[in-house]
NUZAKOL-301345 format. One record per residue: residue number from 0; y, z, x of N, C-alpha, C in turn. Coordinates in steps of 0.001 Angstrom, whole numbers. Atoms other than C-alpha are relative to their C-alpha. Example, Ala and Ser with C-alpha at 12.3 -4.5 7.8 and 13.67 -1.06 7.14 Angstrom:
<atoms>
 marvex     n.v     n.w     n.u    ca.v    ca.w    ca.u     c.v     c.w     c.u
      0   -1190       0     890   -4500    7800   12300    1200       0     900
      1   -1190     -60    -820   -1060    7140   13670    1090     730    -770
</atoms>
This chain:
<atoms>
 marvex     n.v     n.w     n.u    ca.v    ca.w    ca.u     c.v     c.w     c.u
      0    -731    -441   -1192  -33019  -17818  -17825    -800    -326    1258
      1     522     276    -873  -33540  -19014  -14630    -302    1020     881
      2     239   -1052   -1433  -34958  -16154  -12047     625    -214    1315
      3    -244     745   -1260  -34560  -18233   -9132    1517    -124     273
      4   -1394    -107     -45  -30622  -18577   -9759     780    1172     139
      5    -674   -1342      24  -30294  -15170  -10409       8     789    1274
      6     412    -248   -1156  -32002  -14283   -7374    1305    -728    1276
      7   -1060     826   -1040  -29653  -16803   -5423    1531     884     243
      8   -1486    -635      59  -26450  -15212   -6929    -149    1641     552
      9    -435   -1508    -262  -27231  -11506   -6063    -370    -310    1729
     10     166     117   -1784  -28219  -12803   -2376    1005    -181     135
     11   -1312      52     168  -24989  -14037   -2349    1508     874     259
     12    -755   -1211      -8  -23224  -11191   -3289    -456    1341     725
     13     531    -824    -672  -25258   -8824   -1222      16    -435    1492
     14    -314     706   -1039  -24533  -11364    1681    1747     135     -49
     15   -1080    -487     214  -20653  -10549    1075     -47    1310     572
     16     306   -1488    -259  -21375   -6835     946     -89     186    1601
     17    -365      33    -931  -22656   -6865    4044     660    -218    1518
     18    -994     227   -1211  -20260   -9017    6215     920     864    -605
     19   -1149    -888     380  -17644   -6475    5131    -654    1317     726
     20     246   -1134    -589  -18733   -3719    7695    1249     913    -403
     21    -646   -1125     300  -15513   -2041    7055      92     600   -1575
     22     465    -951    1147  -16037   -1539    3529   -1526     361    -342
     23    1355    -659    -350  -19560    -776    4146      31    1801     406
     24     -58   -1292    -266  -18420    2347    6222    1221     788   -1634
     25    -694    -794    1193  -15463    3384    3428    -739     190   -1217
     26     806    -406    1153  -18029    2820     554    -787    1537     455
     27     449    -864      36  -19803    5148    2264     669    1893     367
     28    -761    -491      38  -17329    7256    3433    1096     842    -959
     29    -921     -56    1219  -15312    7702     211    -850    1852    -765
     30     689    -889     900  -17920   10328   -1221     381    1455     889
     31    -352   -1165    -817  -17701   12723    2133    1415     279     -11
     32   -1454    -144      37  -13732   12318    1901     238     885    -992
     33     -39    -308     884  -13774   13347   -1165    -459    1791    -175
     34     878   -1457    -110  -16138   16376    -892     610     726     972
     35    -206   -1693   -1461  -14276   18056    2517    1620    -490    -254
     36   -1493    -404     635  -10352   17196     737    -593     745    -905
     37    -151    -734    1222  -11406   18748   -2395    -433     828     103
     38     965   -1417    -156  -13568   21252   -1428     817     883     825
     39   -1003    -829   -1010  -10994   22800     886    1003     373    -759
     40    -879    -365     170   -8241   21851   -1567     407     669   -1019
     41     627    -439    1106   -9528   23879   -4475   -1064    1328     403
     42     436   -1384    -426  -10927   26670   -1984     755     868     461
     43    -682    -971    -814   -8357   28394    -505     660    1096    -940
     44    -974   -1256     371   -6199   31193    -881    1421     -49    -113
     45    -837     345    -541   -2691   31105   -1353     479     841     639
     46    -430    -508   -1141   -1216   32386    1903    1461    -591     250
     47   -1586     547    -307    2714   32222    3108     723     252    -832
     48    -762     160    1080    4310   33411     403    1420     820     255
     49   -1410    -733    -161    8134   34677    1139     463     576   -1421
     50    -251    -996     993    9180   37461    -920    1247     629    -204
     51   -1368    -244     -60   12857   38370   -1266      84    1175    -347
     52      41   -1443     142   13158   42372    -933    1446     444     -34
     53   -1572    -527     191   16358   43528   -2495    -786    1844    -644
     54     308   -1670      98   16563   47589   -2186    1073     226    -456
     55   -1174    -549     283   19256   48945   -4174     208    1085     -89
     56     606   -1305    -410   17685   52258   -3981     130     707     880
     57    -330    -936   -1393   17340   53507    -705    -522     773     110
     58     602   -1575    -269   15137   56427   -1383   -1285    -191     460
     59    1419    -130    -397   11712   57071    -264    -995    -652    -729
     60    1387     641     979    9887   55777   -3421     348   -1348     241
     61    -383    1267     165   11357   52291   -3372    -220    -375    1547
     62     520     646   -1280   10878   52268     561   -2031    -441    -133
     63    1570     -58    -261    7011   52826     162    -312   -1276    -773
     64     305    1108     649    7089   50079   -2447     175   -1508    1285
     65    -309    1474    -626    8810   47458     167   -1118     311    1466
     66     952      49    -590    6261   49268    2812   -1326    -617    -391
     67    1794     -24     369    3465   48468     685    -468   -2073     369
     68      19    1522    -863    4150   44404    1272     585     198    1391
     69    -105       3   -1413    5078   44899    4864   -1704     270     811
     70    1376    -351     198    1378   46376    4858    -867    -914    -386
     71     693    1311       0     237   43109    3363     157    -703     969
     72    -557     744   -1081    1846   41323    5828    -535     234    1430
     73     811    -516    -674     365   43249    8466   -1396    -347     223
     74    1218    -237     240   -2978   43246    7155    -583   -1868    -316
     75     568    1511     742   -3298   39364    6225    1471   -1124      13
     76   -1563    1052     181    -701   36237    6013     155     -49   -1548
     77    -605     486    1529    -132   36308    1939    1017     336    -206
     78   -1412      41     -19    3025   37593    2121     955      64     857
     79   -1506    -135   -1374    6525   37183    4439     861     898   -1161
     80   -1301    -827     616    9036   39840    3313    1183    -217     385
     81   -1248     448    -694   12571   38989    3703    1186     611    -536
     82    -676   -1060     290   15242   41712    3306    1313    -696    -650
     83    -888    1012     224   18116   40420    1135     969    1343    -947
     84    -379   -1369     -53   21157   42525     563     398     249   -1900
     85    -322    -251    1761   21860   41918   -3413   -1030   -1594    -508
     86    1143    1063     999   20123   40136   -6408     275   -1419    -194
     87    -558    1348     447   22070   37175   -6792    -140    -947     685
     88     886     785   -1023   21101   36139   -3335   -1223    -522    -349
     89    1419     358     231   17627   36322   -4010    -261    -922   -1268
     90     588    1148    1238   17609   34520   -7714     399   -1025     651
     91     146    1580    -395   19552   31540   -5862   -1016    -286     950
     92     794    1320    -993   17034   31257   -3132   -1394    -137    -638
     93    1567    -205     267   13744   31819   -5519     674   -1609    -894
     94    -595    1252     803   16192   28930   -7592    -346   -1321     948
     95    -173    1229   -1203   16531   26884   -4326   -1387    -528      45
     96    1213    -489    -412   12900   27583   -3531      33     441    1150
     97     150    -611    -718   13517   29350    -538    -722    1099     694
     98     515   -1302     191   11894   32110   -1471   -1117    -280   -1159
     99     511     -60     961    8533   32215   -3830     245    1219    -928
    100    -698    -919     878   10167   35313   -5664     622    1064     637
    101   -1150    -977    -415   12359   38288   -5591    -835    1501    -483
    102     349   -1468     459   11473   42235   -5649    1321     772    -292
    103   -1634   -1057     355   14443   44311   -7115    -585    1025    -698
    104     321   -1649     656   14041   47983   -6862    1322      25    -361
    105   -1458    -491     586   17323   48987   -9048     -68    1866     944
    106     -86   -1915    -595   19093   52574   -8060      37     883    -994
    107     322   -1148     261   17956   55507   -8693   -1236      71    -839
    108    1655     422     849   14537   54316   -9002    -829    1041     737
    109    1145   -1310    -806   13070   57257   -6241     609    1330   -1398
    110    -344    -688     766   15121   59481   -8837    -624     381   -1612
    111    1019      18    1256   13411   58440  -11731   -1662     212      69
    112    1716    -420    -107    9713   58420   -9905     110    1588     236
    113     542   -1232     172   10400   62100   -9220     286    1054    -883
    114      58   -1110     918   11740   63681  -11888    -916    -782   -1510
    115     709     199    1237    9360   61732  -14100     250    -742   -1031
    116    -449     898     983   11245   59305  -16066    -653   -1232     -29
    117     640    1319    -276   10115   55924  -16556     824    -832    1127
    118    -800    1139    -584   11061   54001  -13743    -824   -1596      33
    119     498    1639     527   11229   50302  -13515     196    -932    1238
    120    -283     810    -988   11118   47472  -10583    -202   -1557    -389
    121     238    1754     478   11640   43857  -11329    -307   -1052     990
    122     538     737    -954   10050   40916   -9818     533   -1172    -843
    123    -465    1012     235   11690   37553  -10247    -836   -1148     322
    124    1083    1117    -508    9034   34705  -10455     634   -1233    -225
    125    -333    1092    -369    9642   30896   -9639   -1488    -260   -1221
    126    1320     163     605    6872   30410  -12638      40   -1982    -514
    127     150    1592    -265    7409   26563  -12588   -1770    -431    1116
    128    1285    -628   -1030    4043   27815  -10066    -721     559    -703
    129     565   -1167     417    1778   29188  -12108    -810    1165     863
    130    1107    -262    -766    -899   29683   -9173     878    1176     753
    131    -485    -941   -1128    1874   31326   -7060    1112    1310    -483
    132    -293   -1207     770    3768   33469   -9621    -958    1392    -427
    133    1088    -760     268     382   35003  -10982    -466     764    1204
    134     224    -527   -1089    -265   35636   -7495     598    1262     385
    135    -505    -783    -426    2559   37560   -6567      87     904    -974
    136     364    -881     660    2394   39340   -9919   -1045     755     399
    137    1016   -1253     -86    -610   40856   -8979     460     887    1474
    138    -530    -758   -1579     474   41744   -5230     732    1026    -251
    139    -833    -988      74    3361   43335   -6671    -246    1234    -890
    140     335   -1281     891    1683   45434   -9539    -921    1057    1099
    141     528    -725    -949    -567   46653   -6511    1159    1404     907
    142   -1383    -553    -869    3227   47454   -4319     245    1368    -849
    143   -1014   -1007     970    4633   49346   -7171    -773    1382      41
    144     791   -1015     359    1829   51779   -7226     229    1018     854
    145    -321    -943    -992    2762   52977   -3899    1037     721       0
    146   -2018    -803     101    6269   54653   -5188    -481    1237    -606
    147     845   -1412     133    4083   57904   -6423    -859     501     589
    148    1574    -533   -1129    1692   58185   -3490     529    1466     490
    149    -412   -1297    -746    3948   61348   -2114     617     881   -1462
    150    -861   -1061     820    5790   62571   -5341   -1113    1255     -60
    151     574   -1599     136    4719   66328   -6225    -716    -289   -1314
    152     231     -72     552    2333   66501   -8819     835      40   -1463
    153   -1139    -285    1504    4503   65896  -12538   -1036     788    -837
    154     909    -536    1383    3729   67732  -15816     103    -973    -437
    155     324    1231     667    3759   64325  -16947    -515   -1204    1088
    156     343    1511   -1133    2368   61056  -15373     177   -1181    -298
    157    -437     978     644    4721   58571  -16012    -453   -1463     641
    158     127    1281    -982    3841   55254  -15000     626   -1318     436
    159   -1232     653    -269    5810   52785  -13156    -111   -1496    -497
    160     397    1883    1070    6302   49202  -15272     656    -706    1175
    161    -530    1105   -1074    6961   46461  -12819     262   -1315   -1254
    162     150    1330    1060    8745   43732  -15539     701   -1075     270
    163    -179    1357    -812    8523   40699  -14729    1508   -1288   -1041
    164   -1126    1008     279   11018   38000  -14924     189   -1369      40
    165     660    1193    -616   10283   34497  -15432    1378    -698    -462
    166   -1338     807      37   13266   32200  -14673     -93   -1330    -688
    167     284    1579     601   12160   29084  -16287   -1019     299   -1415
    168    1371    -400     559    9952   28893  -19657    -978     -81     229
    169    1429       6    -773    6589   28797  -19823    -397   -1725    -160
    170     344    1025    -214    5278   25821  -18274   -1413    -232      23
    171    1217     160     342    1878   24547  -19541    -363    -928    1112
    172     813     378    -783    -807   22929  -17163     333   -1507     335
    173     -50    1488    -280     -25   19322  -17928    1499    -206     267
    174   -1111     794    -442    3588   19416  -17439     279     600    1517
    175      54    -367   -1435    3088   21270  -13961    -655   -1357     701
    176     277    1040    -625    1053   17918  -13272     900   -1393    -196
    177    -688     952     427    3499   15571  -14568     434    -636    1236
    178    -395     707   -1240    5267   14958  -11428   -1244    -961    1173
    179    1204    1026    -506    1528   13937   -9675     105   -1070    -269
    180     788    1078     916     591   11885  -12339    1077   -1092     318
    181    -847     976     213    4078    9994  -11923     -57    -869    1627
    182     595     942   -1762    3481    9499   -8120    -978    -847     -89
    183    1734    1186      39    -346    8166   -8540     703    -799    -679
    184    -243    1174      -9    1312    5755  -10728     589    -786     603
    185    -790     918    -428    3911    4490   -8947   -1221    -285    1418
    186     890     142   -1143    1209    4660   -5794    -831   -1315    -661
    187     844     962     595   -1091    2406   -8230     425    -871      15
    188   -1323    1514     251    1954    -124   -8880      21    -563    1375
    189    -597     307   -1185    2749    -600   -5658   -1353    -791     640
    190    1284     270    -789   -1282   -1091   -4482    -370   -1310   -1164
    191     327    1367     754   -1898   -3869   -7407     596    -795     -87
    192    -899     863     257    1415   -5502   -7767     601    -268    1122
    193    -855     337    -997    2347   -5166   -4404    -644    -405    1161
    194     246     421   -1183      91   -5122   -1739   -1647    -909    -351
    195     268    1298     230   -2859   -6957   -3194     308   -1284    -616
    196    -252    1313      44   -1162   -9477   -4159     849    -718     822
    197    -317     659   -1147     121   -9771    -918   -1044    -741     687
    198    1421     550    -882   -3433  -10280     345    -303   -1470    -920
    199     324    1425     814   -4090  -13150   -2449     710    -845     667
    200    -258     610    -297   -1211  -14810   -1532     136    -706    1608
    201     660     139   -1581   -2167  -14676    2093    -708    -978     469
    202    1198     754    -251   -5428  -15938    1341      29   -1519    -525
    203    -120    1331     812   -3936  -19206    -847     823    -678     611
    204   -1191     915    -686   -1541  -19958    1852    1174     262    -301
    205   -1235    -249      70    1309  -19186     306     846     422    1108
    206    -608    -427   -1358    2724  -17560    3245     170    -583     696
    207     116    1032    -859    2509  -20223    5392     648    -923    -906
    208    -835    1728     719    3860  -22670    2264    1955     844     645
    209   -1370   -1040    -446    7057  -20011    2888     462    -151    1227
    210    -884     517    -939    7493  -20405    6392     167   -1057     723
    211    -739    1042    -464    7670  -23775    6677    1412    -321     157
    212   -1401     279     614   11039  -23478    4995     914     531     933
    213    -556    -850   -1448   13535  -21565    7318     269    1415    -408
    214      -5   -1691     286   12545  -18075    5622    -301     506    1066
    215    1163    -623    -891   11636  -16002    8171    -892    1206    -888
    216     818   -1255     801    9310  -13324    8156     440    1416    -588
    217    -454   -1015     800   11420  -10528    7439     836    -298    -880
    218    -199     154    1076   13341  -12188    4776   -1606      79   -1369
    219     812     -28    1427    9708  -12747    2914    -846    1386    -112
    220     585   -1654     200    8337   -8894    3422    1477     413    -702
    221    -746    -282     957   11818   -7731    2226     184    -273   -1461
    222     527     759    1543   11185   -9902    -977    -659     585    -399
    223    1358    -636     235    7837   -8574   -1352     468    1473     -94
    224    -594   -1595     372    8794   -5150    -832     882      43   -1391
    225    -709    -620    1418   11736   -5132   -3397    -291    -570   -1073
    226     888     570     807    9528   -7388   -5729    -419    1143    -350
    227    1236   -1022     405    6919   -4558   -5618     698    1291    -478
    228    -631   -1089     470    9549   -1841   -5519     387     464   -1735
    229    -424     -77    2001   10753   -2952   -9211    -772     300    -684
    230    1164    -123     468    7895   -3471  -10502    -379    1297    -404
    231     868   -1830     116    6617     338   -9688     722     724    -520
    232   -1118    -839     445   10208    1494  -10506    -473    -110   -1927
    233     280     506    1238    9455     -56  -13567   -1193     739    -903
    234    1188    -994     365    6319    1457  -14279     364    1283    -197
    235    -158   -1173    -227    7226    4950  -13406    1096     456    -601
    236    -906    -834     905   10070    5140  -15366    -298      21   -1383
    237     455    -353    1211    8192    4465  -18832    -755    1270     631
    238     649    -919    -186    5761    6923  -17268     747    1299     528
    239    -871    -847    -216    8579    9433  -16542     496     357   -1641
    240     -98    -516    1358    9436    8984  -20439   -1323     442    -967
    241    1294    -347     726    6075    9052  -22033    -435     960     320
    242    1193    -804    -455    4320   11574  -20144    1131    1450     -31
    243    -393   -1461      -5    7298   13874  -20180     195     675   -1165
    244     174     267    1282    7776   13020  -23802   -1462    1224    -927
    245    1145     -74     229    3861   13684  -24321    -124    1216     767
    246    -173   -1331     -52    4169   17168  -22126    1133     733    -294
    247    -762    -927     846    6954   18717  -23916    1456     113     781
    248   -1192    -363    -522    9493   17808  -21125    1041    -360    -631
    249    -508     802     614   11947   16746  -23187    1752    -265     714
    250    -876     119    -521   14743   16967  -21015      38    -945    1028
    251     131    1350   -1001   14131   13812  -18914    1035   -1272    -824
    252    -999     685     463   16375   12501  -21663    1461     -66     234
    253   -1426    -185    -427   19138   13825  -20328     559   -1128      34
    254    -141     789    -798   21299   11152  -18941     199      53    1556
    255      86    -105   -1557   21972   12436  -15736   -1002     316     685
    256     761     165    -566   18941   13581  -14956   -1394   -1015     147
    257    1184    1392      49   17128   10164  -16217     298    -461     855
    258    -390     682    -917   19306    8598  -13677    -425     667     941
    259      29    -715   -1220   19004   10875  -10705   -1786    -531      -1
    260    1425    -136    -185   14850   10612  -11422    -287   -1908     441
    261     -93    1325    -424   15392    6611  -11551     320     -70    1644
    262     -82     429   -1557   16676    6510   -8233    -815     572    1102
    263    1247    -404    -928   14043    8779   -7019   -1372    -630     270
    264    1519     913      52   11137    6786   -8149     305   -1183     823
    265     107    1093    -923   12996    3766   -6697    -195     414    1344
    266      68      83    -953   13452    5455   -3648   -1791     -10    1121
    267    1258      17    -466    9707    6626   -3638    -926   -1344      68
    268     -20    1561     149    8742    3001   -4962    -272    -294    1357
    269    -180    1219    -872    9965    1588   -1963    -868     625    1092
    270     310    -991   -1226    8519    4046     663   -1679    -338    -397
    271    1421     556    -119    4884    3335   -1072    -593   -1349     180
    272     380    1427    -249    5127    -344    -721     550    -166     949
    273     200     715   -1541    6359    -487    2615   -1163     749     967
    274    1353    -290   -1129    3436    1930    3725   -1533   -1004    -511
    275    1458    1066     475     525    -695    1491     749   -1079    1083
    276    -130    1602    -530    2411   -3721    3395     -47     614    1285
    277     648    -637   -1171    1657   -1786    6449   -1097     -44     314
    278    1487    -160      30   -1559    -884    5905    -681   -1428     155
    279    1120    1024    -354   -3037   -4368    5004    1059   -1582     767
    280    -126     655    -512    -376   -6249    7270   -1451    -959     642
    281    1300    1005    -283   -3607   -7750    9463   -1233      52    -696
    282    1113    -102     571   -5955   -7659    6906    -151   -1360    -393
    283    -126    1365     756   -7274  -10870    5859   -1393     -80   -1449
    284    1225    -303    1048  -10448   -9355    3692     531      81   -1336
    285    -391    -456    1031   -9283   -8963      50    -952    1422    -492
    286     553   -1538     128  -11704   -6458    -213     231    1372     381
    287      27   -1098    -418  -11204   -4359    1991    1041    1264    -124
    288    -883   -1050     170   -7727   -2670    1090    -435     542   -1521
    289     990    -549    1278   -9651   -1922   -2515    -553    1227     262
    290     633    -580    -395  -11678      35    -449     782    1406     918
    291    -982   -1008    -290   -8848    1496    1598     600     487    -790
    292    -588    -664     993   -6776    2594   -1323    -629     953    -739
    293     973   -1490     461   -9514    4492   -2638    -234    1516     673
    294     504    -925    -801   -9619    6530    -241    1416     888     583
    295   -1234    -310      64   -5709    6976     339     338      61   -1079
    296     234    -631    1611   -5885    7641   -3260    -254    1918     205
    297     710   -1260    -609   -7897   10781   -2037     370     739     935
    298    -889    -877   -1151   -6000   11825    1193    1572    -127    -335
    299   -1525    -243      90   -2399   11497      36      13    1018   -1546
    300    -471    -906    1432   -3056   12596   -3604    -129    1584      20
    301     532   -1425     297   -4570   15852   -3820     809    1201    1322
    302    -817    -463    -831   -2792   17333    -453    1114     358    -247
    303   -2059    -407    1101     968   16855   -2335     117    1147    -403
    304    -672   -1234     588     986   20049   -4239    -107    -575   -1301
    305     -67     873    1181     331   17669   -7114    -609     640    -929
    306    1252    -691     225   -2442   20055   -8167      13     923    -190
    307     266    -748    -590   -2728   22490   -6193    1071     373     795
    308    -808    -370    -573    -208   24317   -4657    -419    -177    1494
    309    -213     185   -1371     414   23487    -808    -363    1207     770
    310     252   -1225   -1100     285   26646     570   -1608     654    -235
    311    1239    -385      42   -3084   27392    -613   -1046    -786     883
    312    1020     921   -1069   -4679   24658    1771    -259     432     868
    313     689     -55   -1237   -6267   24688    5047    1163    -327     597
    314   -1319    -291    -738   -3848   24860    8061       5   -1886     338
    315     727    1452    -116   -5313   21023    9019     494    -872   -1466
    316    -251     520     835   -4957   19960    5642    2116      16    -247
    317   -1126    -762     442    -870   21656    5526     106   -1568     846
    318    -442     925    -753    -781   18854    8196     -55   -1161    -540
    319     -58     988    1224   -1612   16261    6245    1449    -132   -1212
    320   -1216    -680     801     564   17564    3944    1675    -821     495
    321   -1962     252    -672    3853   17081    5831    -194   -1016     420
    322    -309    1370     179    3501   13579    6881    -774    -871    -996
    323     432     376    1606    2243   12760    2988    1763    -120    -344
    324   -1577     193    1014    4969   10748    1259    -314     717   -1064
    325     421    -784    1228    3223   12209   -1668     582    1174    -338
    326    -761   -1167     -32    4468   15415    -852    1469     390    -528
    327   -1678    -295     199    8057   14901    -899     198    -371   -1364
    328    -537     665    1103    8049   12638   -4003    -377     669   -1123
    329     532   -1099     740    5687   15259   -5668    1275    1008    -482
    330   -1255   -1308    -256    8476   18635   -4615    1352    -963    -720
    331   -1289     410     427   11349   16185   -5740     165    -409   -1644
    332      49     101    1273   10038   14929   -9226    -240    1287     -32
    333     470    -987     406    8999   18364   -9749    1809    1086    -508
    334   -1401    -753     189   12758   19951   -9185     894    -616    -644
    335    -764       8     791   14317   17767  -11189    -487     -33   -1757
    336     914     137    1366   11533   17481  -14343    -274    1588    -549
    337     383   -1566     637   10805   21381  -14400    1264     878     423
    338   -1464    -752    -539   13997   23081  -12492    1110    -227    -732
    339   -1287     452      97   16868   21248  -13328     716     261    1110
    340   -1276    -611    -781   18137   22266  -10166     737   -1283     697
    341    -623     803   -1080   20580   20691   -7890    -160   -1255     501
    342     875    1245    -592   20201   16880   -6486     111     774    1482
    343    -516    -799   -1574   21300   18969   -2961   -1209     633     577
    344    1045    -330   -1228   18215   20532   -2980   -1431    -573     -47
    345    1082    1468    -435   15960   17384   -3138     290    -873    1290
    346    -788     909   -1151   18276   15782       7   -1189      59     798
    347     810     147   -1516   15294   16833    2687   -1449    -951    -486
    348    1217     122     103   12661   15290     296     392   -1549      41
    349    -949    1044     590   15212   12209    -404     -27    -868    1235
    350     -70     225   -1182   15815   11880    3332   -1424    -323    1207
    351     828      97    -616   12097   12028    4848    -403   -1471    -906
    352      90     980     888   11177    9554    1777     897   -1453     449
    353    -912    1157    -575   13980    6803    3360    -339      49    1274
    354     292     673   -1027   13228    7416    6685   -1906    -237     109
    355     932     769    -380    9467    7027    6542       7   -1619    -608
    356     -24    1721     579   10101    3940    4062     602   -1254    1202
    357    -194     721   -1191   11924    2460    7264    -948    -569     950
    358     905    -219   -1267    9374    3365    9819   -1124   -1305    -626
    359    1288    1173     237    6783    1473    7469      -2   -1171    -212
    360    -333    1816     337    8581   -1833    6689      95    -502    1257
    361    -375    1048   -1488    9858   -2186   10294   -1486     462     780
    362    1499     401   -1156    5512   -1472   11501    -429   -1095    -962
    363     715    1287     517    4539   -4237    8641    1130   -1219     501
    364    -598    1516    -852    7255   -6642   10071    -996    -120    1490
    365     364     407    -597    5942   -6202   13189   -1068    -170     297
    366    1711     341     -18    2347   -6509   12677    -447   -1238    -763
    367     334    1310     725    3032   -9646   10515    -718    -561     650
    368     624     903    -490     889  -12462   11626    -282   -1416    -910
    369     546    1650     562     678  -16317   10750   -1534      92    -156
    370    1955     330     260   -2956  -17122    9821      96   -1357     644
    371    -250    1853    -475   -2026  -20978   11088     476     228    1020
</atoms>
């Protein structure tokens, strides 16, 4: 082995390295990103939680109970109370998600705390959440306690069962991540099949062999885009069967809701490959969107709710949050893979998802640029 060659080739490549100042700073960069998203998004508390307070009661014990979260509320942001006049309201909006659950004191529940019977108050959890069901379970076993703070001493001391009500079965860890996992891929598809190999063909000319012809430029990004779109669609819908397959969803077989999820992935699809043909419109480094994607790997993923429930973040991070396609495509696979609910109430995630996919094809048209 020659030394001297070897020596040549890592100068070489260490002469690369550093003309690439911008992946110089993201290499280095990537580690602190990493450490102040995750460390924030894996510290918090969850805070914001709307609580649907149906009183059918009316008496004193069942008030002190809906005082006792008004008192949270007061005392801290973890819960919003929201007065709702029957139950059926409240299961559709904890259904909708409107609401992260429901409190239903039944009547003649002050009747039963004072003459001593067992009384009972039900809490309706959205447990498709584990983080934010468990939560409010405990809040509310705290509430309930307050419906005997005044009764008169009993010859018995009955105690009040708060039983819970979980509207969905139980949903294990990996199929709460399912919907992530299906985003990062289609995010992955879109960043290998779509936007570097926009940069290759950049760098080989192709682009320039193209508009000699009388393509213009937004005929060959529209190409590219719904090229890349398939592609990811493509991807993400074995990975919509396998993985739901492989967590126990087994209802992705449906047919209507295989279809409805197909047209979601396309729609998300398209919305992540017109924000990569954005991103490395003027790029002419092949490196360097490698370097960017890693790192928008890291600020779109973990923010979604993909994880980690949303409301448990930082107020800074919530921001993030809401202009994250991740987000929407996260909340929308999620309601139709674990809910079953409604396509009606995916429309706002359906609708931000199409119009940012707009916003980002018509800033990579206009940031195109000839290299010639």
């Amino acid at each position: 082995m020659n030394l001297g060659r070897v020596l040549a080739i890592m100068e070489r490549e260490l002469r690369k390295f550093v003309r690439s100042p911008l992946v110089l700073v993201m290499t280095g960069l990537m580690p602190l990103l990493n450490l102040l998203v995750l460390g924030n998004a894996f510290a918090g508390r969850i805070t914001h939680l709307s609580v649907a307070m149906v009183d059918e009661d009316g008496g004193p014990a069942g008030r002190r109970v809906r005082e006792a979260f008004y008192v949270l509320q007061a005392n801290g942001d973890m819960v919003e109370p929201v007065e709702y006049a029957d139950e059926q309201s409240a299961v559709h909006d904890v259904r909708s998600g409107k609401v992260q659950g429901a409190l239903v004191i039944p009547p003649h529940f002050s009747r039963d705390v004072y003459s001593g019977q067992k009384p009972e108050v039900g809490i309706l959890l959205d447990n498709t959440d584990n983080f934010i069901s468990s939560t409010l379970h405990g809040l509310a076993q705290g509430a309930v306690t307050e419906a005997v703070r005044d009764r008169p001493e009993p010859r018995l001391t009955p105690a009040v069962n708060l039983e819970p009500v979980e509207l969905y079965p139980y949903i294990p860890y990996a199929r709460y991540m399912l919907p992530g996992v299906i985003s990062l891929g289609l995010f992955m598809s879109v960043m290998i099949g779509g936007a570097i190999m926009y940069l290759d063909d950049k760098q080989r000319g192709v682009h320039e062999g193209y508009l000699v012809t009388p393509i213009t430029k937004l005929e060959l990004l529209m190409g590219q885009n719904i090229a890349g779109t398939i592609k990811a669609t493509l991807g993400g819908v074995l990975i919509i069967v396998a993985g739901g397959l492989g967590a126990g969803a087994t209802a992705v077989l449906e047919p209507g809701r295989l279809l409805a999820l197909i047209v979601l992935v396309a729609i998300s699809s398209f919305a992540f490959m017109a924000m990569t043909s954005c991103l490395v419109a003027r790029m002419n480094n092949p490196i360097a969107p490698r370097a960017l994607f890693g790192m928008l790997n890291t600020l779109l993923y973990f923010p979604s709710g993909a994880i980690y429930p949303v409301k448990a973040l930082p107020g800074w991070l919530r921001v993030v949050s809401m202009i994250d396609p991740f987000t929407y495509a996260v909340h929308a696979l999620r309601v139709l893979l674990l809910k079953g609910a409604a396509v009606t109430v995916i429309l706002p995630d359906i609708l931000f998802l199409l119009g940012f996919a707009v916003l980002m094809f018509a800033g990579s048209v206009m940031l195109f640029r000839r290299t010639l």
